[in-house]
VEXDREN-2710 file (C-alpha; in Angstrom, 1 decimal):
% VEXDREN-2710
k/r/px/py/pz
1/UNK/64.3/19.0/-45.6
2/UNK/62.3/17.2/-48.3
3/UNK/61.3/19.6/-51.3
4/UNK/57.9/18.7/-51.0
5/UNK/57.9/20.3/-47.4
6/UNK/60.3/23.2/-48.2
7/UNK/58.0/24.5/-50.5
8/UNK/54.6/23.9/-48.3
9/UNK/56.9/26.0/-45.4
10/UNK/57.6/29.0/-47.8
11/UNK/54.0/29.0/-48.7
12/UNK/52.6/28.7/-45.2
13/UNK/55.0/30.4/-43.7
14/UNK/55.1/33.7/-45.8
15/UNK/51.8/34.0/-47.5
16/UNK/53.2/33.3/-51.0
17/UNK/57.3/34.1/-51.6
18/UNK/58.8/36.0/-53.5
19/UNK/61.6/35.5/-55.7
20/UNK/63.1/37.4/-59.0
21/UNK/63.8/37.5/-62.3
22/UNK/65.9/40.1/-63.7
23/UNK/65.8/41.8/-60.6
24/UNK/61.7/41.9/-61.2
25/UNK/59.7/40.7/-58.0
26/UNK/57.4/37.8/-58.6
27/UNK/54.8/35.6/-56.8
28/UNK/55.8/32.4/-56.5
29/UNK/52.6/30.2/-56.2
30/UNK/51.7/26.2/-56.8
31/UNK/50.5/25.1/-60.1
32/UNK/47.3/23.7/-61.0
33/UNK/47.1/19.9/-60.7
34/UNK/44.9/18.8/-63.9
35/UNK/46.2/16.6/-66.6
36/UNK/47.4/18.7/-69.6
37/UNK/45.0/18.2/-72.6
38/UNK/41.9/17.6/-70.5
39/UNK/39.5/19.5/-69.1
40/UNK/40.0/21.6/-66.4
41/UNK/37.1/21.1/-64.5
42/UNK/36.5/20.4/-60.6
43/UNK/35.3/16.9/-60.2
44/UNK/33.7/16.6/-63.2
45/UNK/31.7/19.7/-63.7
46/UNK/31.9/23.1/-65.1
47/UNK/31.1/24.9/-61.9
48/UNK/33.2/27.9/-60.4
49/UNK/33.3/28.8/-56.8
50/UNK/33.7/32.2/-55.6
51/UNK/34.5/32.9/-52.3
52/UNK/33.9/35.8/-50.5
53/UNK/36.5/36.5/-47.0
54/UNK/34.6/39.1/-44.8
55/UNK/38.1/39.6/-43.2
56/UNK/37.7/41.4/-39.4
57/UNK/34.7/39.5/-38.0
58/UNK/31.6/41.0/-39.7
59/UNK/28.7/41.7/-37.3
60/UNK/25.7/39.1/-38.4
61/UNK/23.5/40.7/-36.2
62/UNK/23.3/43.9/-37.6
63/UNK/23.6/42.2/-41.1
64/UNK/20.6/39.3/-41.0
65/UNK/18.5/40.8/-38.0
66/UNK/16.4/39.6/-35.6
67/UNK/14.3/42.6/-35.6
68/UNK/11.1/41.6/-34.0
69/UNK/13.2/40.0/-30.6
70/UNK/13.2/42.6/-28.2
71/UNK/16.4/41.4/-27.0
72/UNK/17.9/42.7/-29.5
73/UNK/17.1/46.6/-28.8
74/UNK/17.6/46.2/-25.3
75/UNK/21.4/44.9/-26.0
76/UNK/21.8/47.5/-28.7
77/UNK/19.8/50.6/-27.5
78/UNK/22.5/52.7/-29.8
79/UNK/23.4/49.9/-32.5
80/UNK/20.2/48.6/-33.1
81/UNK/19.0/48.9/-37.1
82/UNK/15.8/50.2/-36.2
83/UNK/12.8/47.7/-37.4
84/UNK/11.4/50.7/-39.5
85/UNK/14.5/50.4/-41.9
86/UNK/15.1/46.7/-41.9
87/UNK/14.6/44.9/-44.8
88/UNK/12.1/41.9/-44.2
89/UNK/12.7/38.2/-45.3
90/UNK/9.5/37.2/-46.5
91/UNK/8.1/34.0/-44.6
92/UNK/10.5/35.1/-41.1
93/UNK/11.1/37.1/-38.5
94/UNK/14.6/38.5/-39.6
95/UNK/15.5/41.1/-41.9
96/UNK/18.3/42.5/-43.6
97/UNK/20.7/45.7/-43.2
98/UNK/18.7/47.9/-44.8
99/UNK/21.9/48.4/-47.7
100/UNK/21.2/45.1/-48.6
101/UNK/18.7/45.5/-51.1
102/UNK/19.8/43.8/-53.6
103/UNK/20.4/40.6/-51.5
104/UNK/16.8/40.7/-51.2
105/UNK/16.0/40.7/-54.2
106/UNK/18.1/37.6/-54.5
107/UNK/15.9/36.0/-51.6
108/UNK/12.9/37.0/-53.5
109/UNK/14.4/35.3/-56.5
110/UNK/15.5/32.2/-55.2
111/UNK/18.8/33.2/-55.7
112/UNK/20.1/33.3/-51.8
113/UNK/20.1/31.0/-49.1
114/UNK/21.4/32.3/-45.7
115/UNK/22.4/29.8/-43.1
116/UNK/22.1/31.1/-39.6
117/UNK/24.3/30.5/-36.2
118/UNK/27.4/29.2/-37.9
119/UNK/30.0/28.5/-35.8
120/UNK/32.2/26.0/-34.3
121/UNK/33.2/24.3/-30.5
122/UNK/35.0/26.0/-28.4
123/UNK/35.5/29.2/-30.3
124/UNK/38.5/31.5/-30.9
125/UNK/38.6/35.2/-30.7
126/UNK/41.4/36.0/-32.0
127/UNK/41.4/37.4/-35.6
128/UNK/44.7/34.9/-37.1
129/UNK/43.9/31.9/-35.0
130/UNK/40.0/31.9/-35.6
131/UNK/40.9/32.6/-39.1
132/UNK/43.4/29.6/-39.5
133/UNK/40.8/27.7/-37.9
134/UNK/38.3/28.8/-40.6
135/UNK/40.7/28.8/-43.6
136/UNK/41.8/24.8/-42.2
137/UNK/38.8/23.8/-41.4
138/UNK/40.4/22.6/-38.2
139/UNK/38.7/22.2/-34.8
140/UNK/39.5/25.2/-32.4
141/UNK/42.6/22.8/-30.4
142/UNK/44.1/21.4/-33.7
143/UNK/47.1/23.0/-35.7
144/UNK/47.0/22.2/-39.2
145/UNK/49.2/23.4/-42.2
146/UNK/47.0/22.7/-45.2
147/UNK/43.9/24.7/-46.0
148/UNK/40.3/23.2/-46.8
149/UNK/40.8/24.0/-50.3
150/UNK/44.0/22.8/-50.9
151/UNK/43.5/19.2/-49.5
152/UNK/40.6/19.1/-52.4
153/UNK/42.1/20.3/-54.9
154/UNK/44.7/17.8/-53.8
155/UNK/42.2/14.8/-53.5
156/UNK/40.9/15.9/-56.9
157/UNK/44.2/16.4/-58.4
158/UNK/46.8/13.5/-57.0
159/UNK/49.3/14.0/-59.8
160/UNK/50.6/17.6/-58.5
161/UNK/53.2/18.5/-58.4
162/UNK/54.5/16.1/-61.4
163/UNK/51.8/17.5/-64.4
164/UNK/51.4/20.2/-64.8
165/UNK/48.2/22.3/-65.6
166/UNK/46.9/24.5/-68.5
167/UNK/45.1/26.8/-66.6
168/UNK/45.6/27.4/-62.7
169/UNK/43.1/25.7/-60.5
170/UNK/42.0/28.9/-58.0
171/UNK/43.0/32.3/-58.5
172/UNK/43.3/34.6/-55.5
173/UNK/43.2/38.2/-56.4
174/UNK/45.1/40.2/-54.3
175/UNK/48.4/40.4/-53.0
176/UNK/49.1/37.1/-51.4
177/UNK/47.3/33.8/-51.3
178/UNK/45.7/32.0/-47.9
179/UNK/46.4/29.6/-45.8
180/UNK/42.4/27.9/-46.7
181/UNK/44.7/27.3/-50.5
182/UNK/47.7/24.9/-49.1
183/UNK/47.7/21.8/-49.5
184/UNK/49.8/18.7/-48.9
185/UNK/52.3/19.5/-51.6
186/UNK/52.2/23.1/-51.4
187/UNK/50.0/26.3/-53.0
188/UNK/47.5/25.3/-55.1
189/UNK/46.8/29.2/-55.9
190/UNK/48.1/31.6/-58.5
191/UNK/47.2/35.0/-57.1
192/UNK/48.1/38.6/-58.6
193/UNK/46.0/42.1/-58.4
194/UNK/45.7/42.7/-62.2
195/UNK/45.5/40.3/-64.7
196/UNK/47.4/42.5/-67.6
197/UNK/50.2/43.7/-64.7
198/UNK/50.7/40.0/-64.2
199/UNK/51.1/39.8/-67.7
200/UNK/53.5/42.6/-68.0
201/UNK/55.5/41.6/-65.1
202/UNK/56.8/38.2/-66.2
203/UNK/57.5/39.2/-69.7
204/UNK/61.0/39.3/-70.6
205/UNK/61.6/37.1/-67.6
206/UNK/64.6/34.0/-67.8
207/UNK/65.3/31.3/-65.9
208/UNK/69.0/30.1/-66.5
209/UNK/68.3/26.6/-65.8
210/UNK/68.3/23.8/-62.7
211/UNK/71.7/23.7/-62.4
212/UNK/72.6/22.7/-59.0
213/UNK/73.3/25.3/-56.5
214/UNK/75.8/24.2/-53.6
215/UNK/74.3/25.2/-50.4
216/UNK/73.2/23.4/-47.7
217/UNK/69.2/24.5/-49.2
218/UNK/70.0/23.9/-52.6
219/UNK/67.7/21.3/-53.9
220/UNK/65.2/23.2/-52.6
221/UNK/66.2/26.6/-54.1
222/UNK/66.6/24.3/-57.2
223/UNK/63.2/23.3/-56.8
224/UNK/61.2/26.7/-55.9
225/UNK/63.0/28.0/-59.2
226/UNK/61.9/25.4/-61.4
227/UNK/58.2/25.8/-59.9
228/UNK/58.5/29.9/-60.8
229/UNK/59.8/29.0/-64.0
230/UNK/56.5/26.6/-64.9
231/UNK/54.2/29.4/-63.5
232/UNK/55.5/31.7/-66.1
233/UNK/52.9/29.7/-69.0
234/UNK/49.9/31.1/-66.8
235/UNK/50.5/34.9/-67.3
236/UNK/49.9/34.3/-71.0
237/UNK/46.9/32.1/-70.1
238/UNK/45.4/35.0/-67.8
239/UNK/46.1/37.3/-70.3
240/UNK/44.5/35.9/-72.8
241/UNK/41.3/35.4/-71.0
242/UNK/41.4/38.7/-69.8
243/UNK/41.3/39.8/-73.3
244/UNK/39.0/37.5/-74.5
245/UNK/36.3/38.2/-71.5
246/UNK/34.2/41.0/-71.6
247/UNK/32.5/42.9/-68.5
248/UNK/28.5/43.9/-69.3
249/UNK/27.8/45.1/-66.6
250/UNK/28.6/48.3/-64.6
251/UNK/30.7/48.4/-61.5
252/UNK/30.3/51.0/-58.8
253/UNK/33.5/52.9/-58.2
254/UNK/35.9/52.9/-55.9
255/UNK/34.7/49.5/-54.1
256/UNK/37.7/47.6/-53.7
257/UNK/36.0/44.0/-53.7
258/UNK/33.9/45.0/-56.7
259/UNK/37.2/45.6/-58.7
260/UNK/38.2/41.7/-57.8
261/UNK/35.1/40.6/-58.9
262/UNK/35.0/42.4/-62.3
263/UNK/38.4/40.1/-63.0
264/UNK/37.0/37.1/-61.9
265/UNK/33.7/37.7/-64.1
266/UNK/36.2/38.8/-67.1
267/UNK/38.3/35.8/-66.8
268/UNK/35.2/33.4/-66.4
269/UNK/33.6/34.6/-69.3
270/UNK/37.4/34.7/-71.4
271/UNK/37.5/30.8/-70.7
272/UNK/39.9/30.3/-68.4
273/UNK/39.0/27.2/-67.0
274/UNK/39.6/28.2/-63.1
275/UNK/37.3/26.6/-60.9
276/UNK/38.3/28.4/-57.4
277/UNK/38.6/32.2/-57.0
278/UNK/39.0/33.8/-53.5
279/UNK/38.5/37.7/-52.6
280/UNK/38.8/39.7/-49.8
281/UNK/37.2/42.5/-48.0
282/UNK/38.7/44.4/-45.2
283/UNK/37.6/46.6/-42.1
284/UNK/35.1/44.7/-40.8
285/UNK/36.7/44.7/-36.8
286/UNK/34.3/47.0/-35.8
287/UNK/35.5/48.0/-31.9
288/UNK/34.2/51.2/-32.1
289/UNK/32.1/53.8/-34.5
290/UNK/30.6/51.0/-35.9
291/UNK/27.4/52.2/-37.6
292/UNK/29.0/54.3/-40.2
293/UNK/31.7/51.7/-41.1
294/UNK/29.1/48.7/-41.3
295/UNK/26.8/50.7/-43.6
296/UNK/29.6/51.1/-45.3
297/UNK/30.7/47.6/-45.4
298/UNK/27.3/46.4/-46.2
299/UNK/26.6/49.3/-49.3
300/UNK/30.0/47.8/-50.6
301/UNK/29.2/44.2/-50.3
302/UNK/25.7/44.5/-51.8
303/UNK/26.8/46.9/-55.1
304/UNK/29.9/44.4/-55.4
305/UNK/27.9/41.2/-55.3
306/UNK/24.8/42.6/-57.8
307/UNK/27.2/44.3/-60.3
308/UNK/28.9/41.0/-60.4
309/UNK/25.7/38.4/-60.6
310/UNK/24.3/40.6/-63.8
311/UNK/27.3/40.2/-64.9
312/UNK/27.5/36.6/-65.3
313/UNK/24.1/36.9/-66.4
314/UNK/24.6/39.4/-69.3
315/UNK/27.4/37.0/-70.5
316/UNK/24.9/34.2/-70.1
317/UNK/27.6/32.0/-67.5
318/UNK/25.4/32.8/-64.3
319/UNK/24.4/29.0/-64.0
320/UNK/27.8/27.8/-63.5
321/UNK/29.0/30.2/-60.8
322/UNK/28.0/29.8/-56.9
323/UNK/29.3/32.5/-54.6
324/UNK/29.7/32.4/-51.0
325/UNK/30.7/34.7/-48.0
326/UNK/32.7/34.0/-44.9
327/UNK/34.3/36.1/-41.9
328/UNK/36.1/34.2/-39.3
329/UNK/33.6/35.2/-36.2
330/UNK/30.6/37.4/-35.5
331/UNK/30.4/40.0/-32.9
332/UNK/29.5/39.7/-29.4
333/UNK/25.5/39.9/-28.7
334/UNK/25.6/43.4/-26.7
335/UNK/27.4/46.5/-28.1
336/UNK/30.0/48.2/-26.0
337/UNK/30.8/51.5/-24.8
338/UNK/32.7/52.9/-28.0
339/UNK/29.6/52.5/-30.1
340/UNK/31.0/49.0/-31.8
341/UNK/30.4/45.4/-30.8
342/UNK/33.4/43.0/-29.3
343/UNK/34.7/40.0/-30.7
344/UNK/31.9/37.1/-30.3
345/UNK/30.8/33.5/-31.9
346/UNK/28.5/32.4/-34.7
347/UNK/27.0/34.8/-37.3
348/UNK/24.9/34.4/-40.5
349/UNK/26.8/33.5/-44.0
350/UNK/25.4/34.2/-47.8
351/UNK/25.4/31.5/-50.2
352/UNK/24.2/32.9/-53.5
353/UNK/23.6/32.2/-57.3
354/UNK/21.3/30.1/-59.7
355/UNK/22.3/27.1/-58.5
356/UNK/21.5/28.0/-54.9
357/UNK/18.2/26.7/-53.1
358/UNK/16.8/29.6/-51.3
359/UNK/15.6/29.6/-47.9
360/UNK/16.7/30.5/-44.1
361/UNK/18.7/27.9/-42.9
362/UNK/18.7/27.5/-39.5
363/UNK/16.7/29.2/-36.0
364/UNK/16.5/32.7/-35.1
365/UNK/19.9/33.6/-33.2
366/UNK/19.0/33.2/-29.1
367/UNK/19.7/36.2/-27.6
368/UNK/19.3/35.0/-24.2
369/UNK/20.7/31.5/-23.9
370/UNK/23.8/32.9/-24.4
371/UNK/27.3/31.1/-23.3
372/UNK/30.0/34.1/-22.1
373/UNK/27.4/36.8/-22.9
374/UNK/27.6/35.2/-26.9
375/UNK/25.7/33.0/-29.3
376/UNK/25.7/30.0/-29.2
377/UNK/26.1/27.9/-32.8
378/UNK/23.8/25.8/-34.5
379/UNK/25.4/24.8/-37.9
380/UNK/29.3/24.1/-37.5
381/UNK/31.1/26.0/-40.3
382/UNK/32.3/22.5/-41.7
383/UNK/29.0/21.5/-42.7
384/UNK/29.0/24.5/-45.2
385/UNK/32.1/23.4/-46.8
386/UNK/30.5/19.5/-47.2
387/UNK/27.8/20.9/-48.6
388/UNK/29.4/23.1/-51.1
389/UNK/31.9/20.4/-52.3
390/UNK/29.5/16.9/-52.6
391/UNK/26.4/19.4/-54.2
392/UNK/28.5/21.7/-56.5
393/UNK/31.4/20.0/-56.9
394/UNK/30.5/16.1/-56.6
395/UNK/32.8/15.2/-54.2
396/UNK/32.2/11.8/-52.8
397/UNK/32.0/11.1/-48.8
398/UNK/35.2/9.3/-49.0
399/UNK/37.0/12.6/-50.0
400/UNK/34.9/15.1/-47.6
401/UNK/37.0/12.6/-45.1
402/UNK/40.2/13.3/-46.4
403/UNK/39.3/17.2/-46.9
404/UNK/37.8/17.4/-43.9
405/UNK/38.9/14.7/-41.7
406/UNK/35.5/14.3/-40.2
407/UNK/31.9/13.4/-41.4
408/UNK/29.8/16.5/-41.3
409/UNK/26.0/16.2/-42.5
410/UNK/25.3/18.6/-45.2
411/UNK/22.8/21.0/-45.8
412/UNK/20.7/21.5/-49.4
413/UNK/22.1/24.6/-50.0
414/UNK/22.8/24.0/-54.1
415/UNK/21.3/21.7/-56.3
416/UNK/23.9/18.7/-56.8
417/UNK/25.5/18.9/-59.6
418/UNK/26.5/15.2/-62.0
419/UNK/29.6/14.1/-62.9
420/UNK/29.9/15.2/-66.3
421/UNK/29.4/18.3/-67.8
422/UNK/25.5/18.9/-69.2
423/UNK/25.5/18.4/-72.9
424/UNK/22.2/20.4/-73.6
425/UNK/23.5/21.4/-77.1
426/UNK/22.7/18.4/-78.9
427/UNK/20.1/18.8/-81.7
428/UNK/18.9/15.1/-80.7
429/UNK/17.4/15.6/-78.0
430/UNK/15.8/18.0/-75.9
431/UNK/14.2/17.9/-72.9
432/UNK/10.8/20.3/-71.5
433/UNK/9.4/22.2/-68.6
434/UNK/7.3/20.5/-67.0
435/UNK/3.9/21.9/-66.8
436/UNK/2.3/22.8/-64.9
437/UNK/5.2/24.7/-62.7
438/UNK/4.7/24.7/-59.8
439/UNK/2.5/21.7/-59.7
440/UNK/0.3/19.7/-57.4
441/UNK/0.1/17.1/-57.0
442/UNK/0.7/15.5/-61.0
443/UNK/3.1/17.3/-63.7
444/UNK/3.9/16.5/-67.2
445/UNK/7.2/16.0/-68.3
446/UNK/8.1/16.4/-72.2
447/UNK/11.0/15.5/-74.1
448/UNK/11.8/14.5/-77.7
449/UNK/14.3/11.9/-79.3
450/UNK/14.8/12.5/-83.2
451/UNK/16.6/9.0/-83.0
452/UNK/15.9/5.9/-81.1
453/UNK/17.8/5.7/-78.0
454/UNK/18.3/4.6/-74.5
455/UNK/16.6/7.1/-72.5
456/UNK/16.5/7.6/-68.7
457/UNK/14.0/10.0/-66.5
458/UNK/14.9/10.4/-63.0
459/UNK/13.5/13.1/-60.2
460/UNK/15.8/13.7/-57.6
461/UNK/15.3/16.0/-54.4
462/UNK/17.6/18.5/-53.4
463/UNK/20.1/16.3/-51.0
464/UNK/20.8/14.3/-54.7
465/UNK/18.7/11.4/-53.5
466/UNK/16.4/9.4/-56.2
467/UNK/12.7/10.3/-55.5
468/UNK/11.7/8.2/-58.9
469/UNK/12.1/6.3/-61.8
470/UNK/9.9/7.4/-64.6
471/UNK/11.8/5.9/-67.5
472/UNK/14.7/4.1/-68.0
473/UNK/15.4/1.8/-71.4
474/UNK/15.4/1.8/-75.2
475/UNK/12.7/4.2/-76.6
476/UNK/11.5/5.0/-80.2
477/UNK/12.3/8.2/-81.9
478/UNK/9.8/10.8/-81.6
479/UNK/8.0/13.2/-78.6
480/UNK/7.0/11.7/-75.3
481/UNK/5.5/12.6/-71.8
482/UNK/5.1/10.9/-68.9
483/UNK/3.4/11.7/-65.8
484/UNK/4.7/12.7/-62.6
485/UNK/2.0/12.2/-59.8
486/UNK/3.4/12.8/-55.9
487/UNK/-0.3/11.6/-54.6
488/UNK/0.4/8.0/-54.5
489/UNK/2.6/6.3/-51.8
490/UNK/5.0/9.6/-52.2
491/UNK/4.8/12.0/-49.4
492/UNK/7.0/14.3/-50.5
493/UNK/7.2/18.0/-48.7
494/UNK/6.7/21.0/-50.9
495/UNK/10.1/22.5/-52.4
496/UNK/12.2/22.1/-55.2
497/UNK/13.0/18.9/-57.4
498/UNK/14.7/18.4/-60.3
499/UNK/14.2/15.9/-63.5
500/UNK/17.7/14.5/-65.2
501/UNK/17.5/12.6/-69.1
502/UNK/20.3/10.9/-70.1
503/UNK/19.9/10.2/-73.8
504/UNK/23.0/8.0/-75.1
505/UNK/25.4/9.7/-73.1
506/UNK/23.6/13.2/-73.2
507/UNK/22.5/15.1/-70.2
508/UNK/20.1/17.6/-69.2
509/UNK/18.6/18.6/-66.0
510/UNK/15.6/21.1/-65.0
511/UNK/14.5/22.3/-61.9
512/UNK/10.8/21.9/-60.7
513/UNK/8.8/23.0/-58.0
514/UNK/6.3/20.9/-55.5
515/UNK/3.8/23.5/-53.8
516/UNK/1.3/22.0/-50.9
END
């Protein structure tokens, strides 16, 4: 067996292995790919991805609900959120679980974009196989060992496992690391429940060396050692972060996912430079007694996710992190006879944060063109991933192949992101509002140079493609505008746009909106 696949199987195989030091258990788990001594940033940018696993098959219907479809009351005379309670989405006819408030606030921010009816062919309804599917990215007849995640970070990353990182690439919090985080040359994750337990746990640990061990699995013990023995620089790194970061905001108690997020937050804002952070929730297989459990569910989700976005806020780092949820299926359109719904097809998903452009995505779920008494899909759950990767992350179509062996067309849910980090600090330069905001159909766009440079001015829309040129070339110092007019030869749709200046290597980027 080559090492390479020995330690891919143990990953796969057993969710993270174990192995010991000084009779202490510890996670074994891949290392970060990124060159040592650069920056350990995806693709480029500064952004961080949080991803949220709705574990059980969370019920979309009674979380983004199509309250005014009569459908849905007569297939859910008992489970039907009445319409009296729902929380209305502003320019639709769906609501939201009425313990969702402070999604909607999000929505009425701009904050949130919910995509609708996302699914896949020829669904699975069982929980491990439809969530192997989901965590793969495979289609519903294709067995793959390497998760969605891992093949990027892989594609991003080629030099793994030979270099190794300074921080780790995704953190899992929790108690062992997905199949979504494989990749080609094993775990790409480092996952533990506490940051300072991590710490405490590997201190004091010693590795005796490489010496060969003579059994027939010996170069691969060899191996798996010498990979636990690397990961031991990362509990100081964590450690340090988690020192280092500070949480603002407050929490609610005993709410299991907001105690992950509260570590991610802290470690964000401590420095570490992890761009991939995956938690969990549990209990969402809702056979029976539903109602109580998914207000639960939802009251838990909603506190988690807004205690955690003022948090980033507070510690001003809310424009570098996206969040998004998953489960791996909905429930089945009609409820059943033990108050719960079965296991059924495409549901809603949350994609949420500054960076996110707001809007239902998507058609009202059909509730009675249904296939097997469920709904039918509209987005496949691959497009999501594209989208998430090329706008946040700038990966290029050629990778999106290898990730996700297949072309998928995206959807605008984030503003793309460039392929270097903004350097908006510079005393230089600096670069306006326009104004008016919003505008129609002309809007002035300000910047100043305190040196001569070479300057470029382009509006882009939300899918990253060029709209215009408004400057490009050597300009004198000093403060100039120029005029952005969509009346002539541009007919653009109402939404949002953003402006990019590059000034001699310096970036900076500001949204703008187009009202009709």
């Amino acid at each position: 067996m080559k090492r390479r696949d020995f330690i891919k199987t143990v990953a796969v195989g057993s969710a993270g292995a174990a192995v010991t030091f000084n009779a202490i258990p510890m996670k074994l788990l891949g290392l970060n790919p990124v060159t040592a001594g650069l920056l350990n940033t995806l693709g480029g940018t500064d952004k961080v991805l949080v991803l949220i696993q709705m574990l059980g098959g969370n019920d979309g219907l009674n979380t983004v609900i199509p309250y005014q479809d009569n459908q849905y009351y007569i297939k859910r005379p008992t489970l039907g959120i009445s319409s009296s309670s729902v929380l209305a989405i502003p320019n639709s006819t769906m609501g939201l679980h009425p313990e969702l408030t402070e999604f909607r606030n999000l929505i009425l921010d701009g904050k949130m974009a919910v995509v609708q009816n996302v699914g896949y062919a020829n669904p699975n309804f069982s929980h491990f196989r439809a969530t192997d599917i989901w965590q793969t990215a495979s289609d519903s007849n294709q067995f793959l060992t390497t998760g969605w995640l891992g093949r990027y970070l892989h594609e991003e990353y080629p030099e793994y496992p030979n270099v190794n990182p300074a921080d780790p690439m995704s953190i899992q919090i929790g108690t062992s690391s997905d199949l979504s985080l494989i990749s080609q040359v094993g775990n790409m994750a480092l996952t533990f429940q506490d940051p300072n337990q991590f710490y405490q746990l590997v201190q004091g640990s010693t590795f005796s060396g490489y010496e060969k061990i003579k059994t027939y699995a010996g170069d691969e013990i060899n191996f798996t050692r010498k990979i636990a023995a690397d990961s031991l620089q990362y509990a100081q790194r964590v450690k340090q972060a988690s020192d280092n970061g500070q949480n603002l905001a407050v929490y609610p108690a005993n709410n299991f996912l907001a105690d992950q997020l509260k570590i991610v937050a802290k470690l964000i804002d401590g420095g570490l430079q992890t761009s991939i952070y995956v938690v969990t929730m549990t209990g969402y297989d809702t056979h029976s007694g539903q109602a109580g459990r998914h207000q639960t569910l939802m009251n838990e989700l909603n506190s988690a996710v807004s205690a955690f976005l003022l948090d980033l806020e507070l510690n001003n780092i809310n424009n570098r992190v996206t969040g998004m949820t998953i489960s791996e299926f909905g429930r089945r359109v009609q409820e059943n006879g033990s108050g719960g719904t079965d296991h059924g097809t495409a549901a809603p998903l949350f994609v949420f944060g500054d960076l996110v452009n707001e809007g239902i995505y998507g058609n009202n779920p059909d509730l009675i063109n249904l296939t097997n008494n469920n709904l039918n899909f509209q987005y496949d759950f691959r497009q999501v991933y594209a989208s998430v990767l090329k706008q946040l992350f700038t990966t290029t179509d050629d990778e999106l192949l290898n990730i996700l062996l297949n072309q998928y067309v995206t959807l605008p849910l984030i503003i793309p992101q460039f392929d270097q980090p903004q350097k908006d600090q510079n005393s230089d330069y600096s670069l306006e509002q326009n104004y008016p905001n919003p505008f129609n159909p002309v809007t002035r766009i300000s910047f100043t140079l305190k040196k001569s440079s070479n300057v470029s001015l382009k509006v882009y829309n939300t899918s990253g493609k060029l709209i215009r040129t408004l400057q490009q070339g050597f300009m004198e110092a000093g403060v100039h505008s120029v005029m952005f007019n969509v009346s002539d030869n541009y007919n653009l749709p109402s939404g949002i746009y953003f402006y990019k200046m590059i000034a001699d290597g310096y970036s900076f980027t500001k949204k703008m909106t187009l009202v009709k």
